[in-house]
C-alpha positions as CSV (number, residue, x, y, z in Angstrom):
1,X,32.5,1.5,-29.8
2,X,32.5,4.8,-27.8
3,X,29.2,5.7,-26.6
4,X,29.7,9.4,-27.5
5,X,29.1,10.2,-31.7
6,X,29.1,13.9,-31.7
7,X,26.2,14.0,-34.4
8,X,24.0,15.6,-31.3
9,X,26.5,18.2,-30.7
10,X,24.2,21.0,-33.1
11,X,21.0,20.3,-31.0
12,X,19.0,17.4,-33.7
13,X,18.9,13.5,-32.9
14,X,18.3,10.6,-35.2
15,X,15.2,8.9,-36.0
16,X,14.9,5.0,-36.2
17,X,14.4,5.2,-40.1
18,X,17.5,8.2,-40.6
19,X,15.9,11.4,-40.5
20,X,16.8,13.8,-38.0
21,X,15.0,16.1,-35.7
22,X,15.9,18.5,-33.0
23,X,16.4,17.7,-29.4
24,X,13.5,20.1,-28.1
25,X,10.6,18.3,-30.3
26,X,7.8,17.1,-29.0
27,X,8.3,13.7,-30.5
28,X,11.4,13.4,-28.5
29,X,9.8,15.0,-25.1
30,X,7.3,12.1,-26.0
31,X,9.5,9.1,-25.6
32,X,12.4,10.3,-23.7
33,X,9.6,10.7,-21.1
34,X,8.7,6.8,-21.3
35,X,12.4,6.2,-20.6
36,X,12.2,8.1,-17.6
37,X,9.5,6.4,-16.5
38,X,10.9,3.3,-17.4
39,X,14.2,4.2,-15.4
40,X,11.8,4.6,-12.3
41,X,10.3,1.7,-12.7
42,X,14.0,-0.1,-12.6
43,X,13.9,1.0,-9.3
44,X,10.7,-0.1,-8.0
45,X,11.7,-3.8,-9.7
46,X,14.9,-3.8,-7.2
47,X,13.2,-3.0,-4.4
48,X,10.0,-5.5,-4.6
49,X,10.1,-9.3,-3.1
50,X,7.1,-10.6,-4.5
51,X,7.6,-12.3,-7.8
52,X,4.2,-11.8,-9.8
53,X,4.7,-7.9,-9.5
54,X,8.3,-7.9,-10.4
55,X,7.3,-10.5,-13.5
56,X,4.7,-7.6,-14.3
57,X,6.7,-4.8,-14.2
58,X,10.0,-6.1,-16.3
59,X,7.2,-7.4,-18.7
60,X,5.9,-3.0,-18.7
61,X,9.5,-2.3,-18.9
62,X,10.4,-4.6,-22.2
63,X,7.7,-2.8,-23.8
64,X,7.5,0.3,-22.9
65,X,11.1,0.1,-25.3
66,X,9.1,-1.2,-28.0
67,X,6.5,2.6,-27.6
68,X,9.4,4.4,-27.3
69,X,10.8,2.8,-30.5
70,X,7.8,3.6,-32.2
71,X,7.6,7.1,-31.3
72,X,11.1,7.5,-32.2
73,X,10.7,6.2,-35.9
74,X,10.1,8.2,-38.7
75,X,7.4,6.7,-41.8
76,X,10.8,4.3,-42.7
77,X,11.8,3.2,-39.5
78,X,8.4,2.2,-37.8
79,X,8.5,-1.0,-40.5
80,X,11.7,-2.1,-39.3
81,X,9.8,-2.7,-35.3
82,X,8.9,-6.3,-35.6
83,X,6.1,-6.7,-32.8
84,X,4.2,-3.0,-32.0
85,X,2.2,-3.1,-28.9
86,X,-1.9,-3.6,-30.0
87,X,-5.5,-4.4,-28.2
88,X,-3.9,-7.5,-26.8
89,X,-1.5,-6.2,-24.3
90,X,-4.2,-3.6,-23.5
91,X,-6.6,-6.6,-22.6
92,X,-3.9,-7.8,-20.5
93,X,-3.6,-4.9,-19.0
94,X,-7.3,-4.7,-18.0
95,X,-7.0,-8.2,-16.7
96,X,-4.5,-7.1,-14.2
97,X,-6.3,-4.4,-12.9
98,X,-8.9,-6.5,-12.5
99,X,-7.6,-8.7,-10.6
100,X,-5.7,-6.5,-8.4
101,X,-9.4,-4.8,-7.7
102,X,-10.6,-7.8,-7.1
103,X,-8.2,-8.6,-4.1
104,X,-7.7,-5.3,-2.6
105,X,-11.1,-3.7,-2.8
106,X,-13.1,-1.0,-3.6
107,X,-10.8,2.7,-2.3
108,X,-12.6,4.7,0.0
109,X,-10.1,7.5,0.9
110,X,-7.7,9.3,-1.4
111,X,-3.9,7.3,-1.8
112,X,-1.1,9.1,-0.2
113,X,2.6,7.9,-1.7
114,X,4.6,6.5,0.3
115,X,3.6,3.9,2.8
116,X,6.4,1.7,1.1
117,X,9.6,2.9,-0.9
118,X,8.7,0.4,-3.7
119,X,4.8,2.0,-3.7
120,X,6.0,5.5,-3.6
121,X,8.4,4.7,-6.8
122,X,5.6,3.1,-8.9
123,X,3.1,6.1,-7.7
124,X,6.5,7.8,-9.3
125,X,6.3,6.3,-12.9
126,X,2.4,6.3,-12.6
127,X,2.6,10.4,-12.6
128,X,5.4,10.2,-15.3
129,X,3.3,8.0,-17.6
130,X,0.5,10.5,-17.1
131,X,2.8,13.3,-18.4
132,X,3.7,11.4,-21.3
133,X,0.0,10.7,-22.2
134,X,-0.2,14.7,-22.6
135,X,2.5,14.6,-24.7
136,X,1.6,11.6,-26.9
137,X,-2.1,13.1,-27.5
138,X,-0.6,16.9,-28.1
139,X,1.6,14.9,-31.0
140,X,-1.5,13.2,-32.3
141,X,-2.7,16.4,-33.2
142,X,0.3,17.0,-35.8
143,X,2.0,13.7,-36.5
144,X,0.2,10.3,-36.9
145,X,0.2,8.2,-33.7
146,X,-1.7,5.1,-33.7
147,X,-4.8,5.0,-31.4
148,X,-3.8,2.2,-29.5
149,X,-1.0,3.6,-28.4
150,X,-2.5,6.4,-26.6
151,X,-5.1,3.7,-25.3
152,X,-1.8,1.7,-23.9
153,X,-0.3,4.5,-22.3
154,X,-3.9,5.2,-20.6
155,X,-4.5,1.8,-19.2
156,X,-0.3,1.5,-18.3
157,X,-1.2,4.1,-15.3
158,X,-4.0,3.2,-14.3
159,X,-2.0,-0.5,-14.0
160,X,0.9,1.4,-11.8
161,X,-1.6,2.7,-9.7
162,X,-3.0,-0.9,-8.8
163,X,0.7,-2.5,-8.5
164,X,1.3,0.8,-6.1
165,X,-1.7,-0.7,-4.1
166,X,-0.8,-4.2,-4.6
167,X,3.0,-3.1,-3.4
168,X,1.7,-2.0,0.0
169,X,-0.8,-4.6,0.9
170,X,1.7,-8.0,0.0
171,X,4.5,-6.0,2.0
172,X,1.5,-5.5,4.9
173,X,1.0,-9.5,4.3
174,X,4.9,-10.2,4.7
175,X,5.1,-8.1,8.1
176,X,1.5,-10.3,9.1
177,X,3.3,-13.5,8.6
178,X,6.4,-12.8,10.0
179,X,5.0,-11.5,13.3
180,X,2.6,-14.6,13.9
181,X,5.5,-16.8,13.2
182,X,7.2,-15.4,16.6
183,X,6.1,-15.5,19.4
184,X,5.3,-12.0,21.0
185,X,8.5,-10.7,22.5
186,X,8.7,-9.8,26.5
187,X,9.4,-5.9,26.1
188,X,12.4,-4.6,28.4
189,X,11.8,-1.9,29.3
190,X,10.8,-1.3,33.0
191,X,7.6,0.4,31.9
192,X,4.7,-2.2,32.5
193,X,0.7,-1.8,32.5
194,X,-1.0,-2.2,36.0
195,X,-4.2,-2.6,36.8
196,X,-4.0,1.3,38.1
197,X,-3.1,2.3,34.7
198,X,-5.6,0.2,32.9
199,X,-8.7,1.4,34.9
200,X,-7.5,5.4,34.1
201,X,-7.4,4.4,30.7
202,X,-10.8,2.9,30.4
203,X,-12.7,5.0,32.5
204,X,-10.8,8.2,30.1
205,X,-12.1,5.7,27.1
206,X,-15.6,5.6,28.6
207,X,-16.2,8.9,29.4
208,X,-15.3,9.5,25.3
209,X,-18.2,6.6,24.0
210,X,-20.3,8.4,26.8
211,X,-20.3,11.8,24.6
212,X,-20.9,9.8,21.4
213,X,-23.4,7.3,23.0
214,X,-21.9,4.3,22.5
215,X,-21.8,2.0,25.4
216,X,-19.0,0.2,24.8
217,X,-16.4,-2.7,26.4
218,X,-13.0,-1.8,26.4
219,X,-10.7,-4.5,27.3
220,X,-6.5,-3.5,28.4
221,X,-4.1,-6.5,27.7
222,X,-0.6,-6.6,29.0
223,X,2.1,-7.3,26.3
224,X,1.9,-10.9,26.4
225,X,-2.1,-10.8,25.4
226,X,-3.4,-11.5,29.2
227,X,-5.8,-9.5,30.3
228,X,-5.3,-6.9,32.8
229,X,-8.9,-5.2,32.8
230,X,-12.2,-6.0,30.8
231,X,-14.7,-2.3,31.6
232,X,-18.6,-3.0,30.5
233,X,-20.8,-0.3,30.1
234,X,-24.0,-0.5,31.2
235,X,-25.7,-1.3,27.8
236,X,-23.2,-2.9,25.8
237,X,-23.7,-6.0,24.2
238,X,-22.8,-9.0,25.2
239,X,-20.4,-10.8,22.5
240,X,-18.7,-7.5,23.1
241,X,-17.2,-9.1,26.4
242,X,-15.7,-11.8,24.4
243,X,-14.7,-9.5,21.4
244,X,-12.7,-6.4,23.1
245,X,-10.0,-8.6,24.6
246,X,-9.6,-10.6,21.6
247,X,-9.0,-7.5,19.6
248,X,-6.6,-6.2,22.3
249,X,-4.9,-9.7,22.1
250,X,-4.9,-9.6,18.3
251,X,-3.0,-6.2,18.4
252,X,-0.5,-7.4,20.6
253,X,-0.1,-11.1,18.7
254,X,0.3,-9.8,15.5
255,X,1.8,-5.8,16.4
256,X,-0.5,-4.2,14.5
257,X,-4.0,-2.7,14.5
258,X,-6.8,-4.8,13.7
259,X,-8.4,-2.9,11.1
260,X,-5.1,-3.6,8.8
261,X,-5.6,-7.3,8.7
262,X,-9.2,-7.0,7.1
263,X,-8.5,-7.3,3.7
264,X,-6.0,-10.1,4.7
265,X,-8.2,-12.4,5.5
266,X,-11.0,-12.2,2.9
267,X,-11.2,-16.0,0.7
268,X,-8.4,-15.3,-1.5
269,X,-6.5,-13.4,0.6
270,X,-2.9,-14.5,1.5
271,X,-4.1,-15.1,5.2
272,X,-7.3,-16.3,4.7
273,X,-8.1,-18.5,7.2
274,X,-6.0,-16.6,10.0
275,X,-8.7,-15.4,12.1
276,X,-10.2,-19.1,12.5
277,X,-6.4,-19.7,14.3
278,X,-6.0,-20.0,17.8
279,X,-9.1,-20.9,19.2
280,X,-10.9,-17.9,17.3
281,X,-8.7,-15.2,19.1
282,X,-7.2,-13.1,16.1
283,X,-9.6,-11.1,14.9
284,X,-9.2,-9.2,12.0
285,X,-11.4,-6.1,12.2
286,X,-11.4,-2.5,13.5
287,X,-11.2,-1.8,17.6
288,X,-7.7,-3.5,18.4
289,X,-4.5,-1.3,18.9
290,X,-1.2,-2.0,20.3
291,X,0.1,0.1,23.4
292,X,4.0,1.1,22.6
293,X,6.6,3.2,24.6
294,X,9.9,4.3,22.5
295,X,8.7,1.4,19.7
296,X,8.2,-1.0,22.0
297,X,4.6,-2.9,22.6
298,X,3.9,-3.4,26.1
299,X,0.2,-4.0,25.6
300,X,-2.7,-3.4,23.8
301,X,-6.5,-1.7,23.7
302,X,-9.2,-2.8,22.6
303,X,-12.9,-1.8,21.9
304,X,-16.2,-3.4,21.0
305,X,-19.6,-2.2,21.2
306,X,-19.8,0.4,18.3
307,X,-20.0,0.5,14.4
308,X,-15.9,-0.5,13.1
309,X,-15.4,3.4,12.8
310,X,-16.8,4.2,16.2
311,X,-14.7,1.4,17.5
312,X,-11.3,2.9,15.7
313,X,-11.8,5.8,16.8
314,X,-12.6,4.9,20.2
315,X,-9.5,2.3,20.9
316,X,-7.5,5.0,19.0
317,X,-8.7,7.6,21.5
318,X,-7.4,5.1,24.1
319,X,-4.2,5.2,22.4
320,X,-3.6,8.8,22.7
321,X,-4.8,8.9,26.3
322,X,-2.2,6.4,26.8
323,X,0.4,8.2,25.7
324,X,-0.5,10.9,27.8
325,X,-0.6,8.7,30.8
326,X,2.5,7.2,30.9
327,X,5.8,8.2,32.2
328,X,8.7,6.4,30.2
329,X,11.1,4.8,32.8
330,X,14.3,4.4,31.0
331,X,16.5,0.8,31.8
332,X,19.0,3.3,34.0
């Protein structure tokens, strides 16, 4: 059979039922925008590892064939669909997202696409599935769609949004898992922290908690977790002398900063669990960042003594002086 007919050679399509309509109708905008969305969401399906999303999405993508379908019948054809999509798949739906919520947490700062291909092409489908809500509800207003279709198309976004989300923090969890399986790699490069370049660092990281009144401990590791320096303001508290190097250590074990593990490690969570590991060393909260020259970690920060924002901001600051500290020696 040749996949070319000619019958949409004049500008008009069929209709599952027989009737024709032309191309530029909104009917046909309508569900030629859920296969576009559909087509995107082929690609996010390729590109995820974890099973329960792709098992999700191929599930969205079966019947997001059975909308279109429906928006492409006329009175005739719409009896010939033998299972339409009704409250039950939109209960499902709600279950997903709240589960997902449940997991990943409240959001307390707007999304930006991209943090992983996969995320950015379900963000993708998300905003396509919005456009064809428009649609669908413009056509309500002059052919007869069925309320529960408009309500499946609503809830279908606000699903991509949270298997976006859901994208990012299991890839986050792979990365965790992978790095605490090895063993933290000896960097070669020539470039090494001494005890010169740790002390400008933390007196540069003092003088910063000075200005916002934080007194502070701010603990340098080198890139196999020992430390090189542990700096105590007068003030700070005490478990902060245990909890700085442990953060810088944590940065360096796992090559990432602390804050990301949070959510990680809540009962639940794929790593629950982690931060009871190794005599109570990983710690998976805000203050802890790796130090890297040309991608490589050759040590790591870390600050206790504030709130978890002060503390961010503060090892981050460290981070920054860092890099304006050191001279990269190349292996020549």
């Amino acid at each position: 059979m040749s996949i070319y007919t000619k019958k949409g050679d004049k500008g008009e399509t069929g209709l599952l039922g027989g009737s024709r309509i032309g191309k530029d109708h909104l009917k046909v905008s309508s569900y030629g925008t859920l296969d576009e969305a559909n087509a995107v969401l082929g690609i996010a399906y390729s590109m995820i590892k974890r099973e329960e999303l792709k098992s999700i999405i191929h599930n969205i993508q079966r019947q997001l064939f059975v909308v279109g379908a429906e928006l492409a019948s006329d009175e005739k054809g719409i009896s010939y669909i033998k299972k339409l999509v009704s409250t039950e798949d939109i209960t499902y739906f709600e279950k997903v997202i709240d589960e997902y919520d449940g997991l990943l947490g409240p959001i307390t700062e707007f999304i930006i696409p991209g943090e992983t291909t996969a995320s950015a092409q379900l963000h993708q489908a998300r905003s396509i599935i919005r456009r064809a809500e428009r649609l669908v509800v413009e056509l309500s207003k002059t052919s007869e769609i069925r309320e529960v279709v408009i309500k499946y198309i609503n809830r279908l976004s606000d699903v991509l949004f949270m298997l976006a989300r859901a994208e990012v923090y299991y890839s986050l969890v792979d990365q965790v898992i992978t790095k605490v399986l090895n063993r933290v790699e000896v960097n070669p490069y020539l470039v090494k922290i001494d005890l010169h370049l740790a002390r400008k660092l933390a007196k540069a990281v003092e003088r910063k908690a000075e200005e916002m009144g934080v007194p502070i401990v701010c603990s340098i590791v080198d890139e196999g977790g020992n430390v090189i320096l542990l700096h105590r303001m007068d003030e700070a508290l005490l478990v902060s002398v245990e909890l700085a190097p442990n953060k810088a250590y944590t940065s360096v074990a796992l090559k990432a900063p602390t804050h990301n593990l949070a959510p990680l490690v809540q009962p639940g969570a794929d790593l629950f669990g982690l931060h009871q590991s190794n005599h109570n060393r990983i710690v998976p909260f805000g203050g802890g960042f790796p130090l890297t020259v040309n991608g490589k970690i050759i040590g790591g920060i870390g600050v206790s003594g504030g709130t978890v924002e002060e503390d961010i901001l503060l090892a981050n600051c460290g981070v920054k002086i860092f890099e304006s500290l050191i001279e990269v020696k190349s292996n020549d």
